[in-house]
C-alpha positions in Angstrom: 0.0 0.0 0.0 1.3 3.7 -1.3 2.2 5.7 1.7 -0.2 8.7 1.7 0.6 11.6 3.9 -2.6 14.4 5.2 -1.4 16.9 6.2 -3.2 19.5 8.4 -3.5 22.9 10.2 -4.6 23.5 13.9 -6.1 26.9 15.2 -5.5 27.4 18.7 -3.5 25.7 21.1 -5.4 26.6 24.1 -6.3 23.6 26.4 -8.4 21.8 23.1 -5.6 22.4 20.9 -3.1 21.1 22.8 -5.1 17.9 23.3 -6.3 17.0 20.3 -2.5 17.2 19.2 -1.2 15.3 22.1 -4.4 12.3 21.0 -3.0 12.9 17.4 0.4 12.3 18.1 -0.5 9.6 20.8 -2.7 7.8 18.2 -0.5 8.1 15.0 0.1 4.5 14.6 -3.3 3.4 15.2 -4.5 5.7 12.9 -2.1 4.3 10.3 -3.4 1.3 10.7 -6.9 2.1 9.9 -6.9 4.5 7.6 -3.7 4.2 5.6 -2.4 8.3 6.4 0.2 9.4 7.7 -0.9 12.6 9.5 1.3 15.7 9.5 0.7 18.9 11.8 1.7 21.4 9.2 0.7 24.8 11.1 -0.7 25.6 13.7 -2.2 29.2 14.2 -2.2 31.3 16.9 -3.4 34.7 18.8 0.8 35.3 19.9 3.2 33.8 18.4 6.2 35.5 20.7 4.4 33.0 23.4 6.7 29.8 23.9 5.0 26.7 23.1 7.2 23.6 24.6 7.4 20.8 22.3 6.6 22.8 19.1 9.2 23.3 17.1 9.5 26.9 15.7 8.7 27.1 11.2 8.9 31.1 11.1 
């Protein structure tokens, strides 16, 4: 089976965003499994971007 990657974006990273990346990235294989995607957090929007976000890496 071809390796197809999704990618997507996220807006906010409040206490919803942050968990629905953490079950994203916690679920990854799983959701391999099942679907046949590889999922990719591409962005991730925001109100302040000068605020540090642990475990994010920094795209600007």
């Amino acid at each position: 089976m071809e390796k197809q990657t999704m990618r997507f974006a996220i807006l906010g990273l409040g206490t919803v965003g942050k968990g629905v990346v953490k079950l994203l990235q916690e679920s990854r294989e799983m959701l391999h499994l099942k679907t046949g995607l590889n999922l990719e957090l591409a962005k991730v929007l925001v109100r302040d971007a000068s605020k540090p976000r642990p475990g994010l890496r920094d795209s600007r």
